[in-house]
C-alpha positions as CSV (number, residue, x, y, z in Angstrom):
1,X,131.8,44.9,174.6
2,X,135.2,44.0,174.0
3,X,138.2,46.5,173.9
4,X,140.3,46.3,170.5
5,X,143.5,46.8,170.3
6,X,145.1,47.5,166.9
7,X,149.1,46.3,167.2
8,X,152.0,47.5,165.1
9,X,154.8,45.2,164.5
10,X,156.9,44.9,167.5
11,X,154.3,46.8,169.8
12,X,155.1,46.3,173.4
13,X,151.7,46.6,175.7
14,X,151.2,46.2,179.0
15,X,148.2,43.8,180.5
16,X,147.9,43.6,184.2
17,X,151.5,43.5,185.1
18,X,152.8,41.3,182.3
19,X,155.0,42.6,179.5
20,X,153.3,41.3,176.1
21,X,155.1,42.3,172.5
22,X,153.6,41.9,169.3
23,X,154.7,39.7,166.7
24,X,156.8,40.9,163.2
25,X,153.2,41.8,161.5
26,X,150.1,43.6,162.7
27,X,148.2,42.4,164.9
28,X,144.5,42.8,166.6
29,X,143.7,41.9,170.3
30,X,140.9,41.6,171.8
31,X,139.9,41.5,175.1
32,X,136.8,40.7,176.6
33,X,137.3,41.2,180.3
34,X,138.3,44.0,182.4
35,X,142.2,44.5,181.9
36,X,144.9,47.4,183.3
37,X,146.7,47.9,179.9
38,X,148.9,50.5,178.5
39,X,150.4,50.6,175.2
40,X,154.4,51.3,174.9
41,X,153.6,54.9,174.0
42,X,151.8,55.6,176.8
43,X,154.6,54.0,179.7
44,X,156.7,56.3,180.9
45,X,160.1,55.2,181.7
46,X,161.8,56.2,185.7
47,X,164.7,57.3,183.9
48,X,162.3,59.9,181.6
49,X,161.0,61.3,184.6
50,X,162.1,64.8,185.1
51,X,159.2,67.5,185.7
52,X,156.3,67.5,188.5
53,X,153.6,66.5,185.6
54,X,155.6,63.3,184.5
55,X,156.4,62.8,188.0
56,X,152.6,63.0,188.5
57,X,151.8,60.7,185.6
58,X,154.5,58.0,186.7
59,X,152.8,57.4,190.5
60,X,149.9,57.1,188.7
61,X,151.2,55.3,186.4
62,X,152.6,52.4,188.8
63,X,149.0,52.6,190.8
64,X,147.5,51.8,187.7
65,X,149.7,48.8,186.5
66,X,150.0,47.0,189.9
67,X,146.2,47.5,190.6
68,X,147.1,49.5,193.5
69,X,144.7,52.0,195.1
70,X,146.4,52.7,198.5
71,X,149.4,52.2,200.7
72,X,153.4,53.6,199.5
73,X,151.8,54.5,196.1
74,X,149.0,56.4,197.3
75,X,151.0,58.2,199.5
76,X,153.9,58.8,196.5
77,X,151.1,59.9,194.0
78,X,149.7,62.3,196.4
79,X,152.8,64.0,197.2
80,X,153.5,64.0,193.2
81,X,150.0,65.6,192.7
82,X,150.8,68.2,195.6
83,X,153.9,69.0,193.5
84,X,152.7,69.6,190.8
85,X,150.1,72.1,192.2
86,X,152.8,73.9,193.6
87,X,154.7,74.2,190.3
88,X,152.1,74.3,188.2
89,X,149.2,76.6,189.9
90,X,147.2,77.5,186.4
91,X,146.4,73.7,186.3
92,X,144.9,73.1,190.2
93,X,141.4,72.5,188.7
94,X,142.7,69.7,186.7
95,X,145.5,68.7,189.3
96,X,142.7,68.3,191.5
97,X,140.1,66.9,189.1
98,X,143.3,63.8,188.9
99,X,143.3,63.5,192.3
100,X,139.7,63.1,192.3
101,X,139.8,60.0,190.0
102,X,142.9,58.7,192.1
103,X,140.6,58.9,195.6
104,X,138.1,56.9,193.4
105,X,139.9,54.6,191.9
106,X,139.2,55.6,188.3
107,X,143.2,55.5,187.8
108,X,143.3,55.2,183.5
109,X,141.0,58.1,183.5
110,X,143.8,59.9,186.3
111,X,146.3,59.2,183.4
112,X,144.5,60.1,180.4
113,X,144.3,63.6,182.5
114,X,148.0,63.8,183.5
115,X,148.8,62.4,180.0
116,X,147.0,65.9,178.5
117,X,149.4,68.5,180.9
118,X,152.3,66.3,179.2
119,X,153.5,68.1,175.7
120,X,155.3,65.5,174.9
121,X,152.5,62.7,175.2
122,X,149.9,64.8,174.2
123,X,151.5,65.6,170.9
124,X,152.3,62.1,170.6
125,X,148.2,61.2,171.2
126,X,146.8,63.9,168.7
């Protein structure tokens, strides 16, 4: 079954590393092999990273765009993920339910549960 992606004018989207904008009218995309892609919305900029949750979802993040699942990035996600345990001890079940998905490669379902501790995203989402 092929994913479907519904694209606004101008939409920037990530797919597996490239950089791919829509055109001046909407647009539908579909893809009909496995793909790492992440809409506009959904990247978060090293410049916007300021709190242990977006610091979380941003080594996540750049696991999940460069199909990495170990080495510098492991190690810089799992010291984000220890961070934000440490600030943010009401959230260790889902802190550790991320790092879960991380150990097992499942990194867009890591994001989609750092995306929910973000306010800002997951107002955006809603």
């Amino acid at each position: 079954m092929p994913l479907k992606l519904s694209l606004k004018p101008g939409e920037t989207f990530v797919v597996n590393g490239a950089v791919v904008r829509n055109g001046d009218r909407r647009g539908v995309l579909l893809l009909e092999t496995q793909a790492r892609i992440l809409r506009e919305k959904d990247i978060l900029a090293p410049s916007d990273v300021s709190t242990p949750v977006e610091r979380a979802y941003f080594a996540v993040m750049q696991m999940y765009l460069l199909g990495e699942v170990d080495g510098p990035l492991y190690t810089q996600t799992a010291e984000a993920l220890a961070g934000l345990i440490a600030e943010m001890p009401d959230a260790r079940e889902d802190v550790l339910q991320i790092s879960a998905d991380v150990v097992a490669g499942d990194l867009y379902k890591a994001l989609s549960r750092c995306r929910k501790l973000m306010p800002a995203l997951s107002s955006e989402a809603a």
